[in-house]
The first five atom37 places (N, CA, C, CB, O) and aatype in JSON, in Angstrom:
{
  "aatype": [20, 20, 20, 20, 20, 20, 20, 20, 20, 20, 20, 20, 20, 20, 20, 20, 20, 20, 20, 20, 20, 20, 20, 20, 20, 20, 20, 20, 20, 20, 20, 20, 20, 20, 20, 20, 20, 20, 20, 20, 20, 20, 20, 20, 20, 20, 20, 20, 20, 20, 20, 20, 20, 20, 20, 20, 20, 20, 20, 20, 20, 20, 20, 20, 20, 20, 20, 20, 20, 20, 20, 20, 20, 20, 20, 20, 20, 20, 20, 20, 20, 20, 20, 20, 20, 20, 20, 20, 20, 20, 20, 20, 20, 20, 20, 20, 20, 20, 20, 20, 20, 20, 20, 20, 20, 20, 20, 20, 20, 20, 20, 20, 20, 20, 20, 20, 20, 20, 20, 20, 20, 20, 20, 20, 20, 20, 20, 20, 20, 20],
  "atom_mask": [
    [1, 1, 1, 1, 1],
    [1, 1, 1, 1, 1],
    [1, 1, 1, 1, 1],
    [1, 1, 1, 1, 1],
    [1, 1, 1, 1, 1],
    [1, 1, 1, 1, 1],
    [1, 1, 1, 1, 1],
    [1, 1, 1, 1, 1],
    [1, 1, 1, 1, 1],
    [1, 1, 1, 1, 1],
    [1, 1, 1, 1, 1],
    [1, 1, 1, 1, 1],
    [1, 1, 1, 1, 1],
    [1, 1, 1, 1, 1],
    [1, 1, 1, 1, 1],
    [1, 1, 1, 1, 1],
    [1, 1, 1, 1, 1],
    [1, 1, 1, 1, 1],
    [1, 1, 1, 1, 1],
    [1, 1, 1, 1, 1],
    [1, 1, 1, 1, 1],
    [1, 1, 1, 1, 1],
    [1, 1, 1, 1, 1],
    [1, 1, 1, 1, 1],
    [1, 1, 1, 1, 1],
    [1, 1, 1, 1, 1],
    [1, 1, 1, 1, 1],
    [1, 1, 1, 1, 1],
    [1, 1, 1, 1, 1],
    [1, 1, 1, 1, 1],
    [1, 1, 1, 1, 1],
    [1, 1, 1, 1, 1],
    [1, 1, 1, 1, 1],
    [1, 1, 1, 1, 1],
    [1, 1, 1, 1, 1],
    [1, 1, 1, 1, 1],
    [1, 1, 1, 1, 1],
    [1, 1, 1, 1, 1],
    [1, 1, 1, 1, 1],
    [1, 1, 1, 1, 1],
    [1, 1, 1, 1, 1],
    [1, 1, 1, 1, 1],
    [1, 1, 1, 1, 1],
    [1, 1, 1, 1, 1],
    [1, 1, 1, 1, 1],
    [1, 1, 1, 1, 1],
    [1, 1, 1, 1, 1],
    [1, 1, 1, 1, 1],
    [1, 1, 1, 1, 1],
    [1, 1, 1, 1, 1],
    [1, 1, 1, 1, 1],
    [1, 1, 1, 1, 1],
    [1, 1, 1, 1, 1],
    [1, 1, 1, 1, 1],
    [1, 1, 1, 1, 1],
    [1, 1, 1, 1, 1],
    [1, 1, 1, 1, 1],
    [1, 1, 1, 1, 1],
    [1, 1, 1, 1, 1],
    [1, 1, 1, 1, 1],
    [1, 1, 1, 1, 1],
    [1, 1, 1, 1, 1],
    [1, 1, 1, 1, 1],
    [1, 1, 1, 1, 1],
    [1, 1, 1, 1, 1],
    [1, 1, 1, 1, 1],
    [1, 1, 1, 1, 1],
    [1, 1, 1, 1, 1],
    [1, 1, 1, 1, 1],
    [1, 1, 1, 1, 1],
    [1, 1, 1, 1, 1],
    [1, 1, 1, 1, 1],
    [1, 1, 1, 1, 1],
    [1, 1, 1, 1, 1],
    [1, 1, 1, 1, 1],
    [1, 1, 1, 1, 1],
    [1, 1, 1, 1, 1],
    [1, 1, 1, 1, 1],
    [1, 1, 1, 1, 1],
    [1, 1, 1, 1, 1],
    [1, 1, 1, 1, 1],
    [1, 1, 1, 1, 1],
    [1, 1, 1, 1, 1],
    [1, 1, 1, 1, 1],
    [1, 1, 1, 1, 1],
    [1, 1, 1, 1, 1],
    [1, 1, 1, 1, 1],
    [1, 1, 1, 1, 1],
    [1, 1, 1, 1, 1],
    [1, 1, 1, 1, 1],
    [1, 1, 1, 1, 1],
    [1, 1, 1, 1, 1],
    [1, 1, 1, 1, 1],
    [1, 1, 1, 1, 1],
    [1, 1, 1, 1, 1],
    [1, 1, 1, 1, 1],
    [1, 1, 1, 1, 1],
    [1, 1, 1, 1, 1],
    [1, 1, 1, 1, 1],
    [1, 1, 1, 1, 1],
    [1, 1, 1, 1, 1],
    [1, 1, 1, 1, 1],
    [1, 1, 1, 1, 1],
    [1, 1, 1, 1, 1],
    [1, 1, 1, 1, 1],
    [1, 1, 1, 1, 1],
    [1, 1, 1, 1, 1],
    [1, 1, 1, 1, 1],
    [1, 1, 1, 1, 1],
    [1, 1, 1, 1, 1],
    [1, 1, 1, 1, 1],
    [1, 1, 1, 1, 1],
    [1, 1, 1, 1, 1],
    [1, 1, 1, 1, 1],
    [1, 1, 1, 1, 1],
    [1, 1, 1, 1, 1],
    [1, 1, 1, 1, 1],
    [1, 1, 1, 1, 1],
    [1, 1, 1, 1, 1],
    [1, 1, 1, 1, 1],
    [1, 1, 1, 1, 1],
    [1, 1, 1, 1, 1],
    [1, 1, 1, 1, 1],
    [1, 1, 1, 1, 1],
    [1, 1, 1, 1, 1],
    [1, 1, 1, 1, 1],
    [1, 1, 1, 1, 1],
    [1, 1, 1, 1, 1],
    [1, 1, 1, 1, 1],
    [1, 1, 1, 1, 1]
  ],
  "atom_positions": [
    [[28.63, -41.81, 56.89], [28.6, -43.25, 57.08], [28.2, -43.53, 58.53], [29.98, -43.89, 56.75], [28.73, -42.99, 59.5]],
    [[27.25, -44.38, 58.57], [26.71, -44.54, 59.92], [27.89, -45.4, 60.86], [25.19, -45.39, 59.8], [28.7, -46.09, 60.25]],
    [[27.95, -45.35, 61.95], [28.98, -46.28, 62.75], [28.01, -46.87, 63.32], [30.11, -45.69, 63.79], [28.18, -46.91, 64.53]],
    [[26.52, -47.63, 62.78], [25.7, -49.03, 63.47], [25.84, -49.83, 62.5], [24.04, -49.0, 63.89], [26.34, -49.58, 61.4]],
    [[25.3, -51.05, 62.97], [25.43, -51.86, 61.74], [23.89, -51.92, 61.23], [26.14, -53.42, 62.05], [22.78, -51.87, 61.77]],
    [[24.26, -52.02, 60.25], [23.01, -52.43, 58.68], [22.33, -53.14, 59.15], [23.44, -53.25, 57.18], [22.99, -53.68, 60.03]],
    [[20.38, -53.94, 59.14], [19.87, -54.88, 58.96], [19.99, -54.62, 57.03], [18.44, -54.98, 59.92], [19.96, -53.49, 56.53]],
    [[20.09, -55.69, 56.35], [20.46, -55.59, 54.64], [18.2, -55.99, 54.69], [22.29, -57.55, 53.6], [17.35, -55.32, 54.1]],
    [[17.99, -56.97, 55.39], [16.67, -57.14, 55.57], [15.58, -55.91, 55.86], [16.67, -58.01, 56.57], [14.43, -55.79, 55.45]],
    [[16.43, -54.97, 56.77], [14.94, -54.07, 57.65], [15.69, -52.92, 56.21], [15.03, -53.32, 60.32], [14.89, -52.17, 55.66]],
    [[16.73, -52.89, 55.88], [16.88, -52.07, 54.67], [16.49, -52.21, 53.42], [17.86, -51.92, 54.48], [16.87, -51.34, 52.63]],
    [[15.97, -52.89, 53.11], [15.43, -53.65, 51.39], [14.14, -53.2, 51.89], [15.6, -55.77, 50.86], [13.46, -52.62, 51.04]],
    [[13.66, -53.31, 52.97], [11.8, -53.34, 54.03], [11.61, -51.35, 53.42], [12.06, -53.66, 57.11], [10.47, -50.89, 53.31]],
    [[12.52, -50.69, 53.21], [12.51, -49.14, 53.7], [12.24, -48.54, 52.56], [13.85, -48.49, 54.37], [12.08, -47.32, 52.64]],
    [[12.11, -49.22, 51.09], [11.83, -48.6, 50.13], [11.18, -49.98, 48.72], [13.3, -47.62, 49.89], [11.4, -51.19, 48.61]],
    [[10.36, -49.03, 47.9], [10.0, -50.29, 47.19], [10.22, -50.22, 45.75], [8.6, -50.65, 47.42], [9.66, -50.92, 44.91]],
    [[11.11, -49.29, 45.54], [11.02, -49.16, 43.92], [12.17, -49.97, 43.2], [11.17, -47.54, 43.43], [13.25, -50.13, 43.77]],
    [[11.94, -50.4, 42.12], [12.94, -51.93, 41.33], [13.75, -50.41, 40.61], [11.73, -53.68, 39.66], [13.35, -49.3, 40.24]],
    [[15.48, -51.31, 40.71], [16.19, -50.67, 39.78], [16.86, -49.33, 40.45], [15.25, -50.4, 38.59], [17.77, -48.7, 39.91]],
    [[16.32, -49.01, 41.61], [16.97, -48.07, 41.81], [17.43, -48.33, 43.62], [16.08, -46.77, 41.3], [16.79, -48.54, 44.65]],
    [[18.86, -48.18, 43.3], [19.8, -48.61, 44.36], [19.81, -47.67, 45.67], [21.24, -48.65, 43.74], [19.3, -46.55, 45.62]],
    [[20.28, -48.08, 46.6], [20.45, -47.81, 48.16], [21.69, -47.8, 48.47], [19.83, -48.75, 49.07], [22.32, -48.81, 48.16]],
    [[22.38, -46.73, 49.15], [23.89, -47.27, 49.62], [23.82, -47.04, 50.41], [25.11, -46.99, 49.28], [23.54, -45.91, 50.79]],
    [[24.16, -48.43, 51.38], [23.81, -49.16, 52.63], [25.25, -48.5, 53.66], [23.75, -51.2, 52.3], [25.17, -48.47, 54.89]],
    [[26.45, -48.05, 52.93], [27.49, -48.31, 53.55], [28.38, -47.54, 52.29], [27.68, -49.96, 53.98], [28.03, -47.33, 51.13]],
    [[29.54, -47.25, 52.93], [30.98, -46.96, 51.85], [31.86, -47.53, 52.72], [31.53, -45.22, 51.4], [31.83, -47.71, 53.94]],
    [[32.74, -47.8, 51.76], [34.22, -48.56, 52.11], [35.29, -47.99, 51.04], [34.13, -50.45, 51.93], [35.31, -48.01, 49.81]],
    [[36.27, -47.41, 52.12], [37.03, -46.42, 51.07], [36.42, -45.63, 50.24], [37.78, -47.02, 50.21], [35.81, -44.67, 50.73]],
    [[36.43, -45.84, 48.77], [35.99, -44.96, 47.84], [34.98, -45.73, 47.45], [36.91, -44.49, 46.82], [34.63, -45.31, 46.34]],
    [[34.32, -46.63, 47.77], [33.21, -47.61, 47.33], [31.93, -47.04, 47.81], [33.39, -49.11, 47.92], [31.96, -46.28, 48.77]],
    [[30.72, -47.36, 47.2], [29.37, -47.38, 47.74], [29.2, -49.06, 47.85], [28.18, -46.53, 46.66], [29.55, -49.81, 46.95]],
    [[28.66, -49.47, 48.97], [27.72, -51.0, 48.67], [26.35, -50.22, 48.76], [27.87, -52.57, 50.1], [25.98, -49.33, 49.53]],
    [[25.7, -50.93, 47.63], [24.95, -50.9, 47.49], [23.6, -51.57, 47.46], [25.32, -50.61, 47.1], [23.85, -52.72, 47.08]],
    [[22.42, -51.48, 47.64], [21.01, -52.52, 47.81], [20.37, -52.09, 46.68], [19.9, -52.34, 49.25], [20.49, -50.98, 46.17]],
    [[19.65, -53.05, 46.26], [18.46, -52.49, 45.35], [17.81, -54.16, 44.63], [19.26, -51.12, 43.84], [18.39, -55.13, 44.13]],
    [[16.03, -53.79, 44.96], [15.66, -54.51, 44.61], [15.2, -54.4, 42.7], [14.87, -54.66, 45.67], [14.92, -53.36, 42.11]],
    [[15.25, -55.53, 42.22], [14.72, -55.6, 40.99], [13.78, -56.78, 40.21], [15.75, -55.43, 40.4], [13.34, -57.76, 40.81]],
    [[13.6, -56.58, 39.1], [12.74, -57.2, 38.32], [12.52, -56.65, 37.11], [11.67, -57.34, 38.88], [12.53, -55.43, 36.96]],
    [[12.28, -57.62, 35.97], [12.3, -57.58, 34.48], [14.02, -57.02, 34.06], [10.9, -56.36, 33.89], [15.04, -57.33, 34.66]],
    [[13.91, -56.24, 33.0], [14.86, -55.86, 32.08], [15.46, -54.52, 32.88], [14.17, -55.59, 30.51], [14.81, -53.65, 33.47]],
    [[17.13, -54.65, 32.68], [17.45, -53.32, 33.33], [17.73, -52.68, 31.82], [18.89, -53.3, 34.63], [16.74, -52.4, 31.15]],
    [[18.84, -52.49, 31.35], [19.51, -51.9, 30.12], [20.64, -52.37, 29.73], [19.74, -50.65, 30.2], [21.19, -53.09, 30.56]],
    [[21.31, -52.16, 28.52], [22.33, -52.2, 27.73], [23.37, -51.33, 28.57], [21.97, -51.71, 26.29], [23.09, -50.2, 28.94]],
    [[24.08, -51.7, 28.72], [25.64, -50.55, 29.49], [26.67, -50.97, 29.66], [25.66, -49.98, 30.92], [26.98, -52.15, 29.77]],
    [[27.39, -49.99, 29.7], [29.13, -50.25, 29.84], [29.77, -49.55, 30.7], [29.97, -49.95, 28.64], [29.81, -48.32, 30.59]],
    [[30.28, -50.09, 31.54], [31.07, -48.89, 32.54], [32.68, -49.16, 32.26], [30.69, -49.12, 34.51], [33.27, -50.18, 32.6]],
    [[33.28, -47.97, 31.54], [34.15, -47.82, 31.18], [35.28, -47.95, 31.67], [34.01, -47.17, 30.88], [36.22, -48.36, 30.99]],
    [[35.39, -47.65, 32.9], [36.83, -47.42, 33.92], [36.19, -48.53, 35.46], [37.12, -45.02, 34.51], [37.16, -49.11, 35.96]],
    [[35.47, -48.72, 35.86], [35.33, -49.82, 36.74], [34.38, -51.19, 36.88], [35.14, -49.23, 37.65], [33.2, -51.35, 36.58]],
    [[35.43, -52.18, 37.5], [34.29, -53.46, 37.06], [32.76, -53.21, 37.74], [34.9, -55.16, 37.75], [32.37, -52.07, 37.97]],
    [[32.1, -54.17, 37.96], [30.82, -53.83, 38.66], [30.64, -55.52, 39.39], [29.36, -53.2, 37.38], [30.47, -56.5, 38.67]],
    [[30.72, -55.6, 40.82], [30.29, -56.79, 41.47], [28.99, -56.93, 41.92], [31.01, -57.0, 42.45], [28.51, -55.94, 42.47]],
    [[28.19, -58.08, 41.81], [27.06, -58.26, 42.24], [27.11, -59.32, 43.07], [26.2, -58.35, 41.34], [27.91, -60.24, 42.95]],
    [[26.11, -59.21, 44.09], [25.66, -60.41, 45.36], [24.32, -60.32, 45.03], [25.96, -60.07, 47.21], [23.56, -59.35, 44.96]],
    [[24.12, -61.9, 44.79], [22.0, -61.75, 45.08], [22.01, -62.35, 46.1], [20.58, -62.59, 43.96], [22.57, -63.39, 46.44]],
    [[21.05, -61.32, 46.84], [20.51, -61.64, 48.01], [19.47, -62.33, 48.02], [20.29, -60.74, 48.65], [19.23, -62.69, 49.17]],
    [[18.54, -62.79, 47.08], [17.1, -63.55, 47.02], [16.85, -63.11, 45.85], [15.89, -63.25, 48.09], [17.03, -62.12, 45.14]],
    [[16.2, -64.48, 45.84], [15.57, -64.47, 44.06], [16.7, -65.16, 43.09], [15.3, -62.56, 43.32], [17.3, -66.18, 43.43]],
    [[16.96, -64.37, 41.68], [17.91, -64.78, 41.2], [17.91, -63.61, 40.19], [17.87, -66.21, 40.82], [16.96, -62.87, 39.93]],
    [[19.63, -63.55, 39.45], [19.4, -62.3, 38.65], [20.32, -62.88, 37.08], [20.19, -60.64, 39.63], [21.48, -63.29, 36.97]],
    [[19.48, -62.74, 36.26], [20.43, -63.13, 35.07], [21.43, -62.01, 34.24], [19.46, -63.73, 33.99], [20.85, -60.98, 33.87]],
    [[22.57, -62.11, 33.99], [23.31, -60.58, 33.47], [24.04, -61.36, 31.85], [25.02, -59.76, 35.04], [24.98, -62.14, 31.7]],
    [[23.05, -60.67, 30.79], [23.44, -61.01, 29.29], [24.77, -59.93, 29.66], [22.07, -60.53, 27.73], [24.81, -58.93, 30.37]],
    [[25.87, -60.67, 28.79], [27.39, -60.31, 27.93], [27.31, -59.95, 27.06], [28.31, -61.11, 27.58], [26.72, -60.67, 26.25]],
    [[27.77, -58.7, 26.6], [28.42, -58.65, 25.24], [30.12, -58.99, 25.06], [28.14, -57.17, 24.74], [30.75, -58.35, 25.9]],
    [[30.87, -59.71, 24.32], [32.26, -59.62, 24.11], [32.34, -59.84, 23.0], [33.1, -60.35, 24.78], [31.46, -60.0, 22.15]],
    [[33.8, -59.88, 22.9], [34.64, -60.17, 21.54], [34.22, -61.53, 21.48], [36.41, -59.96, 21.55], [34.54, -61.71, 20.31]],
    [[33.7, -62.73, 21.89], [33.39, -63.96, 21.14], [32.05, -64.35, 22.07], [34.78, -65.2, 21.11], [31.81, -65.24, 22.88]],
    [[31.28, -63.17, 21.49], [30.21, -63.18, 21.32], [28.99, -62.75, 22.55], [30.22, -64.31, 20.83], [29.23, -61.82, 23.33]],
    [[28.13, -63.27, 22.6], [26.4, -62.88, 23.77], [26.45, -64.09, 24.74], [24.36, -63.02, 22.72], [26.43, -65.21, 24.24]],
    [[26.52, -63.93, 26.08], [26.33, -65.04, 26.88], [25.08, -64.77, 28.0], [27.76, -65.37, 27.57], [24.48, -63.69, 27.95]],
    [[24.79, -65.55, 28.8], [24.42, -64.91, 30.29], [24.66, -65.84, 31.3], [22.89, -64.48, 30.48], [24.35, -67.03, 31.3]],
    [[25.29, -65.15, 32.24], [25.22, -66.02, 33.19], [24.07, -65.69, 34.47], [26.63, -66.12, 33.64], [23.71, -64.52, 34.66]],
    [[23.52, -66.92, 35.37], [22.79, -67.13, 35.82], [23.06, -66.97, 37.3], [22.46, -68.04, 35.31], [23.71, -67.99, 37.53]],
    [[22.99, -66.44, 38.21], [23.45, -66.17, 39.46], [22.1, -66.38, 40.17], [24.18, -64.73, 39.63], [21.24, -65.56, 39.85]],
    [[21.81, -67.14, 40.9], [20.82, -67.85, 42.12], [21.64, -66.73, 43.46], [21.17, -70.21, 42.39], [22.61, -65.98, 43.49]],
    [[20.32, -67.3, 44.66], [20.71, -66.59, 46.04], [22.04, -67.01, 45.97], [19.9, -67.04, 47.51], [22.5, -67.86, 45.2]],
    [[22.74, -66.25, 46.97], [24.07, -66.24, 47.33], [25.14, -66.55, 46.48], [24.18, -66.94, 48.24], [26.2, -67.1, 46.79]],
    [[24.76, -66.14, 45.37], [25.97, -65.81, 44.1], [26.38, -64.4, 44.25], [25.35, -65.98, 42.39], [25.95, -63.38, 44.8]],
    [[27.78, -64.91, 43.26], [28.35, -63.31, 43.17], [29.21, -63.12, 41.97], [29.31, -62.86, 44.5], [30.27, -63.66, 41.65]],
    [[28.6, -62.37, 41.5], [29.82, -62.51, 39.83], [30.23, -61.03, 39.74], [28.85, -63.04, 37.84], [29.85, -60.19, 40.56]],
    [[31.09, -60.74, 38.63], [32.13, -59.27, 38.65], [31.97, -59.21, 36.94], [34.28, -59.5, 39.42], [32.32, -60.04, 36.1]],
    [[31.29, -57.84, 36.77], [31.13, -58.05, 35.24], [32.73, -57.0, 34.91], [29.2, -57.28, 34.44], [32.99, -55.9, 35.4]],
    [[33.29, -57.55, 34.25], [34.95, -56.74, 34.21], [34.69, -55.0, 33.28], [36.44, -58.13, 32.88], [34.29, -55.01, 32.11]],
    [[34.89, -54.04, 33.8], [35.18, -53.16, 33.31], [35.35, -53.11, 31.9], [35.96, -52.88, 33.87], [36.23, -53.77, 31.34]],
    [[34.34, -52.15, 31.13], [34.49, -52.34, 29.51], [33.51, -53.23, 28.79], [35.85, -52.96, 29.16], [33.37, -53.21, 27.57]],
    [[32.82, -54.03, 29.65], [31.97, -55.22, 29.18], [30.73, -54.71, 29.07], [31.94, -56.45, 30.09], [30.4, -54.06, 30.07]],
    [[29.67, -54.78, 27.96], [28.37, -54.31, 27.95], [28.07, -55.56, 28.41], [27.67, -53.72, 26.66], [28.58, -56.66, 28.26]],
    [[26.78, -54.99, 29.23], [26.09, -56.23, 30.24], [24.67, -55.47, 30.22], [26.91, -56.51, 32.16], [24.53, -54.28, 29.94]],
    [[23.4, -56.58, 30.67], [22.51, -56.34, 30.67], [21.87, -56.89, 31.79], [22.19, -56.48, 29.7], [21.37, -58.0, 31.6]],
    [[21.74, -56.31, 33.07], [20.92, -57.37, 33.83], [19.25, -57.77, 33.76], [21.14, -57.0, 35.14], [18.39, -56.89, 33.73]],
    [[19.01, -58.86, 33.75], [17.14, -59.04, 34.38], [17.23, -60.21, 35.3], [15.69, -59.56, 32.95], [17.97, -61.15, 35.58]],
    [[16.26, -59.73, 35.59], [15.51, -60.77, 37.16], [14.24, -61.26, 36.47], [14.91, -59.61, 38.98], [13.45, -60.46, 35.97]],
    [[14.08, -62.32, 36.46], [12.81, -62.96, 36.01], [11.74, -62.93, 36.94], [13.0, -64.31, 35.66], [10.56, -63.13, 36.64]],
    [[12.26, -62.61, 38.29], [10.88, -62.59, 39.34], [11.66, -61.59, 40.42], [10.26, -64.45, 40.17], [12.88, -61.71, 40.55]],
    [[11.09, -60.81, 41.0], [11.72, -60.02, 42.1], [12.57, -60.77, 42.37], [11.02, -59.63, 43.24], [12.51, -61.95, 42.04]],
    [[13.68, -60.2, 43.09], [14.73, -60.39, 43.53], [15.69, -58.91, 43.95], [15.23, -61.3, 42.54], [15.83, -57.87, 43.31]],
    [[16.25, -59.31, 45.26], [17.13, -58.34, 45.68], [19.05, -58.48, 45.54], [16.65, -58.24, 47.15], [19.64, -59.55, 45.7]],
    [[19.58, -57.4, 45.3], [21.23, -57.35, 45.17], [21.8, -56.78, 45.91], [21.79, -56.88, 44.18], [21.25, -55.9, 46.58]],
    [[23.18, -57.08, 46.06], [23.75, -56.37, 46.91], [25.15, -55.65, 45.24], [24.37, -57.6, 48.64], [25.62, -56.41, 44.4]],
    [[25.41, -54.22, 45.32], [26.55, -54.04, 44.34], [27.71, -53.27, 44.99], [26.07, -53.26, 43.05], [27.59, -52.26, 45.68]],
    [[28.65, -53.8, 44.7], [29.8, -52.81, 45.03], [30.6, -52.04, 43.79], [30.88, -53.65, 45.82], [31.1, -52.5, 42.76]],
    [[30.54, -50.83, 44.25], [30.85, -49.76, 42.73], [31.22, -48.65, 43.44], [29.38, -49.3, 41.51], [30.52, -48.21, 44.35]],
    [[32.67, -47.95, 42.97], [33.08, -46.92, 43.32], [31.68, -45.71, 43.02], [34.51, -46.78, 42.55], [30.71, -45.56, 42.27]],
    [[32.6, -44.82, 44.55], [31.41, -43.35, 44.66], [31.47, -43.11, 43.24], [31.95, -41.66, 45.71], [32.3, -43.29, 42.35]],
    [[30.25, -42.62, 43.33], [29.38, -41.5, 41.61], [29.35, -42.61, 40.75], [30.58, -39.86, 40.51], [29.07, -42.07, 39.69]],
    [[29.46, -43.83, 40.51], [29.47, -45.2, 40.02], [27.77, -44.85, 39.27], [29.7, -46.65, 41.48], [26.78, -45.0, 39.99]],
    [[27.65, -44.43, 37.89], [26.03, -44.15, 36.91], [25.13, -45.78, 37.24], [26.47, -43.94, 34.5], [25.7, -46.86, 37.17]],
    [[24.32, -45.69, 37.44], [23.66, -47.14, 37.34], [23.2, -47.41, 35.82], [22.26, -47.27, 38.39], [22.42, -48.35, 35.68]],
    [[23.55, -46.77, 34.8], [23.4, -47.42, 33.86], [24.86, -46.64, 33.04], [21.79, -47.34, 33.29], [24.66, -45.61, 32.39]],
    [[25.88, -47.06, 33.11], [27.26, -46.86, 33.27], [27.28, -45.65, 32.29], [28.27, -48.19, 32.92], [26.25, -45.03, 31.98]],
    [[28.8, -45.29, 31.71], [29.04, -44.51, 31.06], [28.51, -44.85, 29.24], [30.41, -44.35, 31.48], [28.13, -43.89, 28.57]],
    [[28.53, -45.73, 28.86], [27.7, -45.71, 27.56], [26.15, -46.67, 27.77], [28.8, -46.45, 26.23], [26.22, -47.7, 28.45]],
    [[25.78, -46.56, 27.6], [24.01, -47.41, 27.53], [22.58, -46.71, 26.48], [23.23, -47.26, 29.48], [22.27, -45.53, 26.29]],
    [[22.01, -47.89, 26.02], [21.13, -47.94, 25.6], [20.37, -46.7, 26.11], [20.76, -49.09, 25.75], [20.82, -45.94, 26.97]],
    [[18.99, -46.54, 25.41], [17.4, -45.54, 25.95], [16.81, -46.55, 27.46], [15.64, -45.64, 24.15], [16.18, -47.61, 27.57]],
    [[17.57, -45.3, 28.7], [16.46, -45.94, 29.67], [15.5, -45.97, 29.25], [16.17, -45.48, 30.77], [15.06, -45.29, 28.33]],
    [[14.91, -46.92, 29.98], [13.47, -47.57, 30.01], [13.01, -46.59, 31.78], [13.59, -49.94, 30.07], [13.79, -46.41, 32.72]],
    [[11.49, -46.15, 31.68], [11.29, -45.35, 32.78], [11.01, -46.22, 33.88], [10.26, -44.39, 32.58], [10.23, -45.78, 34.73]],
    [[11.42, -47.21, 34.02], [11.82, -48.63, 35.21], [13.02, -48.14, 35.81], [12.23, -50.4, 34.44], [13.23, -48.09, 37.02]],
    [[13.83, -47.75, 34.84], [15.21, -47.83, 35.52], [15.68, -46.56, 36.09], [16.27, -48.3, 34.56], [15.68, -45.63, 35.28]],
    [[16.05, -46.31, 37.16], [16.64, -44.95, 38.41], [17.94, -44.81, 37.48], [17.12, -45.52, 40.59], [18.8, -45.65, 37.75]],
    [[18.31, -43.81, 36.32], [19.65, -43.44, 36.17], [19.85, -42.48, 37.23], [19.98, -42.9, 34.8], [19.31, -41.38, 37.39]],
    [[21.16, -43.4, 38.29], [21.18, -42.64, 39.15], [22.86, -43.22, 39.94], [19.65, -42.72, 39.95], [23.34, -44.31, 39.61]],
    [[23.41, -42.47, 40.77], [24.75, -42.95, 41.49], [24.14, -43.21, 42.53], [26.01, -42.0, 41.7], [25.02, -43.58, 43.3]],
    [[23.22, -43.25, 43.03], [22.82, -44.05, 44.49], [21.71, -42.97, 45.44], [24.56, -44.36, 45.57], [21.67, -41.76, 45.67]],
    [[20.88, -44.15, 45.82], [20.31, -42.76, 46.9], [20.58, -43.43, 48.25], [18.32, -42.22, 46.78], [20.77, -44.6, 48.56]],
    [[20.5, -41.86, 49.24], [21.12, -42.58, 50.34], [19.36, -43.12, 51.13], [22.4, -41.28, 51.48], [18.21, -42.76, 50.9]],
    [[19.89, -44.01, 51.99], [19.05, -45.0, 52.87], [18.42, -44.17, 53.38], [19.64, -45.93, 53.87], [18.99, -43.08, 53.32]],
    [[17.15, -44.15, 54.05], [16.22, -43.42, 55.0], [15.87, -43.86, 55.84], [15.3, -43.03, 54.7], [15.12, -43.23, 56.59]]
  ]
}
């Protein structure tokens, strides 16, 4: 863990691929994480921890699955929603857009059960920053 601080800007600048995350930082047992995206991510469930999102620009939509039924909610810049542990969720971005996620270390980016990646998406626990 670096002891400078982050630009979240000159760090989003350092790599260009959608879907596959950056960890900018740890806190405790956490990764925060960066990663820019666009279109469809996947179907997934992360079994044992929730998953928080910050959009940093753009906007990111995340379809629900639950017990009463398919929703999505709509998160614009400087939103932040917490999809609860156990919940199949699906994120897309209708136009680029960047996130910020917080998810415990080794945290799968397309959780413990999910759909057929799509070769868009980094199944991956994080790569570190360069």
């Amino acid at each position: 863990m670096s002891q400078e601080p982050v630009s979240l800007a000159s760090a989003l600048e350092s790599f260009s691929e959608r879907w596959s995350p950056r960890i900018v930082t740890t806190l405790n047992d956490y990764d925060v994480r960066i990663a820019k995206v666009e279109g469809e991510h996947v179907w997934h469930v992360h079994d044992h921890t929730d998953e928080f999102f910050l959009v940093l620009d753009g906007e990111l939509h995340i379809a629900l699955r639950g017990p009463g039924g398919e929703r999505t909610v709509v998160l614009p810049k400087g939103s932040v929603f917490t999809v609860p542990r156990g919940t199949e969720h699906k994120p897309y971005a209708p136009v680029p857009a960047a996130i910020l996620l917080l998810e415990p270390t080794g945290t799968s980016t397309v959780g413990d059960r999910h759909d057929e990646v799509p070769a868009h998406v980094d199944a991956t626990t994080g790569h570190a920053l360069t």
